[in-house]
MARDREN-328386 format. One record per residue (C-alpha): residue number from 1; residue in one letter; chain; x, y, z. Coordinates in steps of 0.001 Angstrom, whole numbers. Layout:
BEGIN
    nr   rest   kette         x         y         z
   NUM      a       A         X         Y         Z
...
END
This chain:
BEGIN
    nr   rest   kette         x         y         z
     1      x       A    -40626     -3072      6594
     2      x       A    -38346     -1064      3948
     3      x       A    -39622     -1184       723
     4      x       A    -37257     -2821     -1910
     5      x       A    -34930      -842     -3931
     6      x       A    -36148       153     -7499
     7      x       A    -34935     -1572    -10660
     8      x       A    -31854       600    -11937
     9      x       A    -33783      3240    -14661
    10      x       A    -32966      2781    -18032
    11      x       A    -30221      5376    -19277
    12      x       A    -31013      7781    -22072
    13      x       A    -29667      9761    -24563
    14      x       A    -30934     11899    -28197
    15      x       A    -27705     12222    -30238
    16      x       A    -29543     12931    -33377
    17      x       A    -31196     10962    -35154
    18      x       A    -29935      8073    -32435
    19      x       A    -31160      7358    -29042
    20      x       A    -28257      5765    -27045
    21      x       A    -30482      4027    -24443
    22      x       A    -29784      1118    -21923
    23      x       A    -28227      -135    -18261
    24      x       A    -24215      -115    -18052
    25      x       A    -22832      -944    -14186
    26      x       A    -19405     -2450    -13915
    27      x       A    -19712     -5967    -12968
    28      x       A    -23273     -6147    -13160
    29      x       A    -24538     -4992    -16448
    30      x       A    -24198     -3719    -19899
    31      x       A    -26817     -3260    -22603
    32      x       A    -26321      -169    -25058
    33      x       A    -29449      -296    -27484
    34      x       A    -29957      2146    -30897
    35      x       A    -33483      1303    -31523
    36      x       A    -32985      2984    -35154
    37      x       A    -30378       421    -36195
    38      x       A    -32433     -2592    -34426
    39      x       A    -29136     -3197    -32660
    40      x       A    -28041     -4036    -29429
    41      x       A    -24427     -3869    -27868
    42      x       A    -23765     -6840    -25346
    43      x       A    -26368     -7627    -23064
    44      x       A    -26255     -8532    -19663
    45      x       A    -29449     -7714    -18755
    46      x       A    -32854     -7554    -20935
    47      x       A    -34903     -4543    -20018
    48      x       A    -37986     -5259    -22182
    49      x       A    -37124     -2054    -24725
    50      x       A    -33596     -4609    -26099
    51      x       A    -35683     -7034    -27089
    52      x       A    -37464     -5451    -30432
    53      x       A    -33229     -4931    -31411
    54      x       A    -33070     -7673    -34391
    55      x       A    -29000     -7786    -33485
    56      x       A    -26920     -7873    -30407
    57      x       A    -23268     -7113    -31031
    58      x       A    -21755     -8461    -28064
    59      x       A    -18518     -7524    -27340
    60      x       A    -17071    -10304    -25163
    61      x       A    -17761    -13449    -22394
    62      x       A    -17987    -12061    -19516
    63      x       A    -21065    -12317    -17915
    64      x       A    -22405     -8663    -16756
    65      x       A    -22282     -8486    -20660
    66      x       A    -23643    -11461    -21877
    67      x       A    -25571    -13541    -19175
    68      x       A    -28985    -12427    -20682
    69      x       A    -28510    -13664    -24551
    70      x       A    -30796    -17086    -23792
    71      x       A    -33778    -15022    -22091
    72      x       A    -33119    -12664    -25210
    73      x       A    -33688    -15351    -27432
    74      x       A    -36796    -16944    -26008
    75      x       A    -38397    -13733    -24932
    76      x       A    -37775    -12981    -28713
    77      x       A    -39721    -16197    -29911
    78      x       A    -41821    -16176    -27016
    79      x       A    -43418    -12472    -28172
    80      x       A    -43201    -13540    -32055
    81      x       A    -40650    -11216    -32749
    82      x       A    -38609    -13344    -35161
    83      x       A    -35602    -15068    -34409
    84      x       A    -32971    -12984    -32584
    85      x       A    -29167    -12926    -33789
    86      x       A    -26106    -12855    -32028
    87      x       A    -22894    -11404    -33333
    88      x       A    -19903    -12824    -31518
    89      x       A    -16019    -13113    -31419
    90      x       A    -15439    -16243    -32923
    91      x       A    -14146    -18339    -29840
    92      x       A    -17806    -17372    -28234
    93      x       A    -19416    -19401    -31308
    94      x       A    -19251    -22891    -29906
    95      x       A    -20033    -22213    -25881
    96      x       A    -23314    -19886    -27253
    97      x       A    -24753    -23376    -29184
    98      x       A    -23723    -25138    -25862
    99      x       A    -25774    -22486    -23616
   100      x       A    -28815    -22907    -26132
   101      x       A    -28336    -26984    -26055
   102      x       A    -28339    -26744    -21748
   103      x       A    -31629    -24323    -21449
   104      x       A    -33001    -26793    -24441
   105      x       A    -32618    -29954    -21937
   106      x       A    -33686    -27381    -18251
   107      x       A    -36900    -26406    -20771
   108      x       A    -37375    -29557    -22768
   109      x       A    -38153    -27434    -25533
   110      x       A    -35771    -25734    -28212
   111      x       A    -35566    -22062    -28892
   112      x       A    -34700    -20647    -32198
   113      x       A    -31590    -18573    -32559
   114      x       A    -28951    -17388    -34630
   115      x       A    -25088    -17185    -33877
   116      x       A    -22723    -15144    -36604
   117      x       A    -19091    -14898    -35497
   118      x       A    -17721    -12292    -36576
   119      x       A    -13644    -12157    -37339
   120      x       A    -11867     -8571    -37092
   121      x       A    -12981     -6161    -40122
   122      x       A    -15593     -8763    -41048
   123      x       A    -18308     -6683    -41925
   124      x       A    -22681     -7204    -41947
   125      x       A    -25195     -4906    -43540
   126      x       A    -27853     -4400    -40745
   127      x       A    -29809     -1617    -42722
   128      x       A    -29792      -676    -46184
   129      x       A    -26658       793    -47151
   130      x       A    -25685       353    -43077
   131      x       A    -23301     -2006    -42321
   132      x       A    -21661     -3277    -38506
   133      x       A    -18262     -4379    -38963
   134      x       A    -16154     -6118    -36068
   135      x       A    -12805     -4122    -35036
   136      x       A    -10204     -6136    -32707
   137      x       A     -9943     -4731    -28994
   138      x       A     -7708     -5794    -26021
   139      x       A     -9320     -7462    -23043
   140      x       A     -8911    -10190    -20644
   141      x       A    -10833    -12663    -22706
   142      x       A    -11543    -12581    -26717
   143      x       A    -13110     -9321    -27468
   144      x       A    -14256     -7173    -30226
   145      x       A    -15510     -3905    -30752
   146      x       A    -17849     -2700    -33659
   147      x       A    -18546       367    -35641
   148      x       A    -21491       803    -37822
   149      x       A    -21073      3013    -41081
   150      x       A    -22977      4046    -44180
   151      x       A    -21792      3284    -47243
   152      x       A    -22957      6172    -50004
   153      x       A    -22006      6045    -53274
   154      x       A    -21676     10030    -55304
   155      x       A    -20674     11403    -58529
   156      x       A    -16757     11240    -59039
   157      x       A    -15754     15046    -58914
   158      x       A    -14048     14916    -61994
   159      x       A    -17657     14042    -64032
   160      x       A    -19382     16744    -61870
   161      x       A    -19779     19168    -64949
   162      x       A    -20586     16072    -67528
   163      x       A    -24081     16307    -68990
   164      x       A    -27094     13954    -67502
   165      x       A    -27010     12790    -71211
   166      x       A    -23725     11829    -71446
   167      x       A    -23222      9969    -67597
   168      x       A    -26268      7592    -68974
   169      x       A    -24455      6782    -71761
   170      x       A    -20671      6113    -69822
   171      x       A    -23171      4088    -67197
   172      x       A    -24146      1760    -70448
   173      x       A    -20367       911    -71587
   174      x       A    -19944      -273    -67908
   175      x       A    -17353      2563    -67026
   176      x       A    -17720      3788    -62979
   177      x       A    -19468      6852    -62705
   178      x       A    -19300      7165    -58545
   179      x       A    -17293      6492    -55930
   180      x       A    -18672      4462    -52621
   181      x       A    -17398      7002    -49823
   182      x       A    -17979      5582    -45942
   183      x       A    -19754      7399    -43092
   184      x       A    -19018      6171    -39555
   185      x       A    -21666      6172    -37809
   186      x       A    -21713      4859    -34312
   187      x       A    -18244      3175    -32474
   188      x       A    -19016      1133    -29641
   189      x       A    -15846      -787    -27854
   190      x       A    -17154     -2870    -24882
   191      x       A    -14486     -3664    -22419
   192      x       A    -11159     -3044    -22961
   193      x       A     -7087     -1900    -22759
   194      x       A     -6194       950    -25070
   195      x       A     -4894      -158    -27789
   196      x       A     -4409       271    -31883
   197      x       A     -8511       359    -32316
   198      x       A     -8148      3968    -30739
   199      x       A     -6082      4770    -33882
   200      x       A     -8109      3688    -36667
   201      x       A    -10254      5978    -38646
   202      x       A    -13609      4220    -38318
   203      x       A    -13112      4637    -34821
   204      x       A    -11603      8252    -34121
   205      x       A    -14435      9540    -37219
   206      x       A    -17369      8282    -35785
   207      x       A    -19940      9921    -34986
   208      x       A    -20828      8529    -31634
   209      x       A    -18134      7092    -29487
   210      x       A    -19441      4498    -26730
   211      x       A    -16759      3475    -24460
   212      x       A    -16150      2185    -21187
   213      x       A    -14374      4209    -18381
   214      x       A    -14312      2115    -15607
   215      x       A    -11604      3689    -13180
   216      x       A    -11507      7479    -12765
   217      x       A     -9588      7663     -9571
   218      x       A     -5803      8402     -9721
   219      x       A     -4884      5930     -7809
   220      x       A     -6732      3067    -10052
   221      x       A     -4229      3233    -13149
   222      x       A     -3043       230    -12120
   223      x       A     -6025     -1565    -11697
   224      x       A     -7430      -207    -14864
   225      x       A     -4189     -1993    -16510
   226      x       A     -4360     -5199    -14054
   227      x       A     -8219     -5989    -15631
   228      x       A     -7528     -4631    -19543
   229      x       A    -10138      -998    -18713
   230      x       A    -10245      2107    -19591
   231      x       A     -9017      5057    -16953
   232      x       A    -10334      8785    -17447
   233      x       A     -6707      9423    -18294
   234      x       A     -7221      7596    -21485
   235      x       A    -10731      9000    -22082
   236      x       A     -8660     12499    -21815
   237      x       A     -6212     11388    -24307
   238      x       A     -8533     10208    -26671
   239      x       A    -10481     13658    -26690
   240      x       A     -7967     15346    -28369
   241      x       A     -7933     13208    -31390
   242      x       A    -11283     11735    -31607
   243      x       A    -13825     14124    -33814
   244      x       A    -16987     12323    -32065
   245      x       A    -19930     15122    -31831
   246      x       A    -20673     12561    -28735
   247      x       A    -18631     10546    -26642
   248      x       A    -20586      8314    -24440
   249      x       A    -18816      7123    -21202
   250      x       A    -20283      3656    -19922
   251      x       A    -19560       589    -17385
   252      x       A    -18612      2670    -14168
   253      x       A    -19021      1211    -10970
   254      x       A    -21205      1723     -8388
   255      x       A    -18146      2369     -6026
   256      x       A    -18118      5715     -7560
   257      x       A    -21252      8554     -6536
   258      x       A    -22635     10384     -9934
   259      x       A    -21966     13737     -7929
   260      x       A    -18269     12719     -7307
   261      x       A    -18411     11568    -11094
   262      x       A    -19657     14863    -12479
   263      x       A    -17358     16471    -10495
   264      x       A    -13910     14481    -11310
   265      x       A    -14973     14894    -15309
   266      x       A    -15494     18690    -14620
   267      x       A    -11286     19203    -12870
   268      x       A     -9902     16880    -15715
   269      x       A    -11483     17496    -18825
   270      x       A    -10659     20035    -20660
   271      x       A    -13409     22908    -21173
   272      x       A    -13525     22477    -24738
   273      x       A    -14220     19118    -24431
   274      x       A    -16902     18784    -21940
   275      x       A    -20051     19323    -24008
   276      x       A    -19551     16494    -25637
   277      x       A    -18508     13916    -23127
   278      x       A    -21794     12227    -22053
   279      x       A    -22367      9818    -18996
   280      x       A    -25049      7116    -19663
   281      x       A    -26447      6498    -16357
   282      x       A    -26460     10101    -15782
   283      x       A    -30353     10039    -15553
   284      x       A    -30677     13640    -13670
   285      x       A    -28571     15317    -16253
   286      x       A    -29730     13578    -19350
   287      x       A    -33564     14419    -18312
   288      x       A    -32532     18389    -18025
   289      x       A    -30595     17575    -21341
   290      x       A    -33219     16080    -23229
   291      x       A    -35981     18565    -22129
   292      x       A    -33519     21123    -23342
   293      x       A    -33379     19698    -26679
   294      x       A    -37683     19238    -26323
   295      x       A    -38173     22839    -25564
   296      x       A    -35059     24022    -28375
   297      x       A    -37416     21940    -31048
   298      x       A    -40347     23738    -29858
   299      x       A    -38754     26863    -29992
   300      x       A    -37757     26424    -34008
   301      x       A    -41185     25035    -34828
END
């Protein structure tokens, strides 16, 4: 007899200091984890790694995105983790608490949890000074994408010649002596239509863009439209404006052969872009890329 077919490999990327790591198949699967922000973006599936991620962000309903939040949970509690948190679009609240209630009668025991809707530009501080805030996307049920972004707070310019002396004492009588300025970090959509979010400056300044591209062939425009996706068309638009040193293409289908992947982003993105468009499920070209970046460490040590 054939031996089974192996579990899909967990996808990996170093876009320092963040790993981007996690599974993303349309229609069957989507967790994006950065272990450094204990954060998780949707999550269909739980591949053990998601579950130390204190947050999952999850973008929307549907349920290659979301049908592993209850094993998430209880794996959580089950492992004494601490109680895992979801962050949700606010119309997700109520049928989340119903899930939990169902598996608490099929288990006849209750499993902690924690459900914080999140409106558009509400924002929550998941690290010091490192805060996830909810931007509004366009999809075929209520959605929401998130960036997360440092807040630092530096010396106004004009007090940059003022004395050490003299900025203790203004800091005394209460007058500002710095202004917050905000870093965006990490801009992760989920599913979705272009839209205004592609616009916005949290989004086009961060530094690592996560977004779907679920249609590359020409003749899928119109099903890209039909289901609210992404097409490489967009992706192409969106590299001209976006100043991401990474932007990471996830949710592509199966339909689609890597090889025949690799080779459609080589014809249609531009050459000055292509360094820094990055396919998560890549695996063979993010292993040569990350022991490229092993042996360019090595080399500077």
């Amino acid at each position: 007899p054939r031996q089974p077919p192996r579990r899909t490999p967990i996808g990996f990327l170093y876009v320092p200091p963040y790993r981007v790591q996690g599974i993303s198949i349309a229609g069957e699967e989507s967790v994006v984890q950065i272990p450094e922000l204990d954060l998780c973006f949707d999550i269909g599936l739980c591949p053990r790694p998601a579950l130390s991620a204190n947050y999952v962000a999850l973008s929307h309903g549907h349920m290659d995105h979301a049908a592993a939040l209850s094993y998430y949970f209880s794996q959580r509690h089950f492992q004494g983790m601490g109680v895992g948190t979801v962050l949700c679009p606010p119309k997700l609240e109520e049928p989340i608490h119903n899930l939990m209630r169902a598996w608490t009668e099929i288990e006849a025991q209750r499993t902690p949890y924690n459900v914080l809707p999140m409106h558009p530009e509400q924002e929550l501080e998941v690290k010091t000074n490192t805060f996830l805030r909810a931007v509004p996307t366009k999809h075929t049920v209520p959605s929401l994408g998130y960036v997360v972004l440092e807040r630092r707070s530096k010396l106004k310019p004009e007090l940059a010649e003022v004395p050490q002396e003299e900025l203790v004492q203004m800091k005394k009588q209460g007058q500002e002596i710095t202004e917050t300025h905000e870093i965006p970090l990490i801009c992760y959509t989920g599913d979705t239509a272009w839209g205004e979010h592609f616009e916005r400056d949290d989004v086009l300044n961060s530094r690592i863009l996560i977004t779907e591209c679920t249609f590359l062939e020409a003749d899928h425009r119109d099903r890209a439209a039909v289901g609210k996706h992404l097409h490489l068309d967009d992706i192409v638009a969106l590299l001209e404006r976006s100043n991401a040193e990474a932007i990471v293409l996830t949710h592509l289908s199966r339909r689609t052969h890597m090889n025949v992947v690799r080779q459609t982003l080589d014809a249609q993105i531009p050459a000055k872009h292509r360094d820094r468009v990055l396919l998560l499920m890549d695996n063979k070209m993010n292993r040569k890329r990350y022991e490229q970046q092993v042996a360019d460490a090595e080399a500077r040590a």
